[in-house]
N, C-alpha and C positions, 0 to 999 in steps of 0.2 A: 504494500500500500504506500500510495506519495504522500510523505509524509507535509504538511500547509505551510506556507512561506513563515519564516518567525520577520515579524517586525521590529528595529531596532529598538533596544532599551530607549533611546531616547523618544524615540516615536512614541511608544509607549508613555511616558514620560509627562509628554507634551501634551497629551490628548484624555489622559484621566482628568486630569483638572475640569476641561471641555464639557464629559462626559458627565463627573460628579460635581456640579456647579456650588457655590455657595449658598447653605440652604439645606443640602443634604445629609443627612443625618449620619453621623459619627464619619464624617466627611475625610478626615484626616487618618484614618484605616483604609481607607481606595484609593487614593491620592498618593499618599510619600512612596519612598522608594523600594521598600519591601512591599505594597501595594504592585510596584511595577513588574518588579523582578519576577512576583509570582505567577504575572501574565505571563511574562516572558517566557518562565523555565514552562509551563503551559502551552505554548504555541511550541518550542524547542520539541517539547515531549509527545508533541501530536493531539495532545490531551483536550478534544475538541469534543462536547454533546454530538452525540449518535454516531461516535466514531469508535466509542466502546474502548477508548485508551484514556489513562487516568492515572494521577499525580498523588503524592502524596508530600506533606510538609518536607520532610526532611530529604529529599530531592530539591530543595528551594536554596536549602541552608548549603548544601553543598555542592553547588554549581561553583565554576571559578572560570574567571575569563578568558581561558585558555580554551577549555570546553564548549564557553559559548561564541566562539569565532568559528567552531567546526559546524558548516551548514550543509552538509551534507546527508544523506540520507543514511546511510551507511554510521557514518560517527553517532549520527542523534539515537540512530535504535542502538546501538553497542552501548550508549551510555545509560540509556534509558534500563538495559537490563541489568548494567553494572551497578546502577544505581539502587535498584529494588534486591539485587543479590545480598544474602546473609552474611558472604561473606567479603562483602567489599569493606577496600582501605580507603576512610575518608580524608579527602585530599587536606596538605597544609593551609592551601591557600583559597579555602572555599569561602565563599561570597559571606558568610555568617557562620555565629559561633553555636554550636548542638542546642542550648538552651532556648536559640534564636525560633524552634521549631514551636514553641507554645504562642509567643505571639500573632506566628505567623497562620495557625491554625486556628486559635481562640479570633484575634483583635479580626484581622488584615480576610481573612474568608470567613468564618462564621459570624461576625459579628457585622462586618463591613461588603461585604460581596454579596454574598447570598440572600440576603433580605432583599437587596437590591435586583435580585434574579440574574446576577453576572455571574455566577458561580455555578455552577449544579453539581450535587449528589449523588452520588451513586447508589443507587436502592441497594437494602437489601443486607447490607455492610454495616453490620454493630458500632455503636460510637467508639467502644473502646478498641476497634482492632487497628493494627498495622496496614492491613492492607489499603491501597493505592484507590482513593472513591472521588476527587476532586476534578470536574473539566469545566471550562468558558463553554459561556449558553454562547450559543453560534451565530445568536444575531449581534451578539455584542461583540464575539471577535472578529467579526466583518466589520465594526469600526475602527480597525485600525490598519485597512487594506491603504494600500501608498498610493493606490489611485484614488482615494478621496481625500479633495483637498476643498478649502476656500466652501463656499455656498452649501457645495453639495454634501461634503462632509458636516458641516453644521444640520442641514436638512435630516442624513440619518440619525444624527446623534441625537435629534430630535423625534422622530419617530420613534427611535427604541427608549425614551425617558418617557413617549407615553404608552408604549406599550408594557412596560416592565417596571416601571415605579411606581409607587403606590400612587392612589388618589388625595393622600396628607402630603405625602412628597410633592407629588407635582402641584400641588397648591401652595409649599413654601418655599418651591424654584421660581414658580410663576409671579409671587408676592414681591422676594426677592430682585428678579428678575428688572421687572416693573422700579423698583426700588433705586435703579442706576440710574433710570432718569429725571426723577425728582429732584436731580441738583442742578437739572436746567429749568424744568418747569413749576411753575406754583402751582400751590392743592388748593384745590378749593374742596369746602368743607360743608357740608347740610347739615343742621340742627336741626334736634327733633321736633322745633315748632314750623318748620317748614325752611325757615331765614337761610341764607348762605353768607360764609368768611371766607377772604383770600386769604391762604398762609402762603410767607418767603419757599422757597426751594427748601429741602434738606429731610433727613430721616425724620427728622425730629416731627415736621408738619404732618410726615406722614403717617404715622404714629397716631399724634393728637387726631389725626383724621380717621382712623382706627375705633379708637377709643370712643369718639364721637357717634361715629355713624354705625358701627357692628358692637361694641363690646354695651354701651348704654341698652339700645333696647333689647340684646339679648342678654341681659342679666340687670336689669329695672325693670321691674312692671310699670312707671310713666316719670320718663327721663326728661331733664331740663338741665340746661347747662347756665350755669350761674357764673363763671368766669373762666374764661380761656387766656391764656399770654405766651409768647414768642419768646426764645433766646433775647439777653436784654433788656425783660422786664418790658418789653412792649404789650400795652392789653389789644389786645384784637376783640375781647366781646367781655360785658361785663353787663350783667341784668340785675338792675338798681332798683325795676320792678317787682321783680319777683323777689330778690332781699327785703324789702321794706315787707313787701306781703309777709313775710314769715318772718319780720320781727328781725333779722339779720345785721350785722355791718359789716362791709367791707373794708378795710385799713389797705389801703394801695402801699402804703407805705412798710407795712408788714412784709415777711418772707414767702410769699403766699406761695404755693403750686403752680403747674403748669395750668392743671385743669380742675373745676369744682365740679361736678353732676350732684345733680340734688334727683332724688327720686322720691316722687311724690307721693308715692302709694295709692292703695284704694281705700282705707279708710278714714271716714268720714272726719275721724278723730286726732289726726296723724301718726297714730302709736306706729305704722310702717313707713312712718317718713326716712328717707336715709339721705346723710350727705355723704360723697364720695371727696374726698381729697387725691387726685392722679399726678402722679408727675412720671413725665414723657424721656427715658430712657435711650438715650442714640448712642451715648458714651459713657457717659456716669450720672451720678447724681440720681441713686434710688432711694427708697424711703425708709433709711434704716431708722434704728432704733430713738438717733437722737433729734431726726428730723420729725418721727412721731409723735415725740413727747413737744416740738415745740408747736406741730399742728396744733395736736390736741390742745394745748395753753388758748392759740390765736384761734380755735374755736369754740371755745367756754367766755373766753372773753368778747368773744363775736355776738355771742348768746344762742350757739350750737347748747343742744346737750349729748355727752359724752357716747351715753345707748344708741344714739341716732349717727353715729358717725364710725366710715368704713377707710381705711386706706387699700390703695392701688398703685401700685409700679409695672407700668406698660412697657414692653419690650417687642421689639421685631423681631426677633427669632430667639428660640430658646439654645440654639444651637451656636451662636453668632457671641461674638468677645463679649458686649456689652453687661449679658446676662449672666454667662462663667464668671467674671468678675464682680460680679454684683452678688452672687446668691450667698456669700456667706454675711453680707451686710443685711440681707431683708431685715425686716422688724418682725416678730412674731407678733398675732396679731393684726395682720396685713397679705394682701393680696398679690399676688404678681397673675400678668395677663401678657400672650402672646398674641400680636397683630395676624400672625402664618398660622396660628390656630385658634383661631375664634371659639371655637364651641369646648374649647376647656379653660382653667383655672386652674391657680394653685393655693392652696389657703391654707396660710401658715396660724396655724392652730397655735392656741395661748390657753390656759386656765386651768380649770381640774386636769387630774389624766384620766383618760379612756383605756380600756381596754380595746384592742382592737379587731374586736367581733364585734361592739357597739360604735364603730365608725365605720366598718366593712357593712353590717347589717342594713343602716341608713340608705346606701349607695344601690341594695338592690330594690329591684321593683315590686312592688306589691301584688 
């Protein structure tokens, strides 16, 4: 059998990044360099879906670049069996050191590949054995054939990100995506009483535009935005109306948030009134502990009460530097929300402890 052209390391290389865009989850296991290599020793080894040839880790670790200059047909199967032989001598100078084989099996294909659907499995083969079960799904190693360049290789790389990524996936590529050009364009923004704001270019509006138009009325029952403001301390919307109605004061002069929502509830009494306190995450600046105790001051003093008040730190991807760096700062007691995933939350729980069959039990349905 002809054994498939291997495409250079560098190609390889060049074209994961492409492939796994910004966005993609545990992004940084399909992307680096033992993400590559593993394609590589994979196309070297024939190890292609429904070609019935298949890899195992430790064939990855001990490739060395002597071996992967021989593109022959002839050299690639002679190694390939020397490779799986019991009794081969592993080389000095191979690519990675024996330990190298759990990352490469846990992080870089299980964890990184396969969910992805670039990986396949080998049926039938026990987690725990030696034998040889890993090959590239075939539509994916058709993207990295040397005749696809420029338009048309972006075109496939595109069709297989929607045939094989999930539906969360391709909704926080496409977010993302989208995201690169808000540094030319202004957002404009809908409030839930109909009104629209222009915000400047940059994450940040896109975000607050987030927060406004998807995260209020899918977790408020009747959302109102009581003040919004820009990098700067620029106010873009502040409702003076609606604060006097509910007895409120604004202090412009205070440290205020990016964003207020107030949700009005449905009863009659306001006992479900809630105010939201958001500040809009692009790089820093989330609601940790000491930024909540000074809300909390400037909304007691406001004439908020304490029961009616919720904090939120809005983030673009939970995958993306902003949020890695922020998450040991949250407040407990506070929220975090993801613009690439609307229809969840994280709620950093405070107070008694729970057992956790009585926070499990809540989450199922009735």
């Amino acid at each position: 059998m002809t054994l498939p052209t291997v495409p250079t390391l560098q190609t390889i290389t060049d074209r994961l990044p492409l492939i796994f865009p910004e966005g993609t989850e545990h992004r940084n296991y399909v992307i680096r360099d033992m993400a590559a290599s593993t394609v590589f020793v994979m196309f070297y080894a024939g190890a292609i879906e429904g070609k019935d040839r298949w890899i195992r880790p430790s064939q990855i670790t001990d490739m060395t670049d002597t071996q992967a200059a021989l593109l022959d047909d002839a050299s690639r199967n002679t190694w390939v069996a020397s490779s799986l032989s019991n009794k081969k001598v592993r080389p000095t100078n191979a690519w990675y050191a024996p330990n190298s084989r759990e990352p490469i099996r846990d992080e870089t294909i299980r964890t990184g590949f396969i969910p992805c659907r670039a990986i396949v499995e080998r049926p039938g083969i026990p987690t725990t054995s030696s034998k040889p079960k890993y090959a590239l799904n075939t539509a994916f190693a058709a993207l990295f054939r040397d005749d696809l360049t420029g338009k048309v290789l972006n075109e496939a790389i595109s069709n297989w990100q929607k045939a094989h990524l999930s539906k969360a996936a391709l909704t926080r590529l496409q977010l993302l995506k989208a995201g690169a050009t808000v540094a030319e364009d202004s957002v404009s923004v809908k409030f839930p009483n109909g009104e629209t704001r222009t915000l400047t270019p940059g994450y940040s509006s896109m975000i607050a535009k987030a927060v406004i138009e998807d995260f209020a009325p899918r977790f408020l029952k009747s959302p109102a935005v009581l003040w919004l403001s820009e990098s700067g301390n620029k106010v873009v919307a502040r409702d003076e109306k609606l604060a006097k109605s509910l007895g409120l004061k604004i202090d412009v002069s205070k440290a205020l948030p990016d964003i207020i929502l107030v949700d009005m509830g449905e009863e009659a009494s306001g006992a479900d009134m809630l105010v939201v306190f958001s500040e809009v995450v692009a790089t820093d600046g989330p609601i940790n502990r000491e930024r909540k105790i000074a809300l909390t001051a400037l909304a007691l003093e406001a004439g908020f009460d304490e029961h009616h008040l919720a904090f939120l730190t809005a983030f673009l991807d939970r995958s993306a530097a902003p949020f890695k760096k922020s998450i040991s700062d949250l407040a407990w007691g506070s929220y975090a929300w993801f613009a690439s995933e609307p229809a969840h939350i994280i709620d950093l729980r405070e107070g008694s402890p729970k057992k956790l069959f009585e926070l499990s039990f809540k989450q199922r349905p009735v």
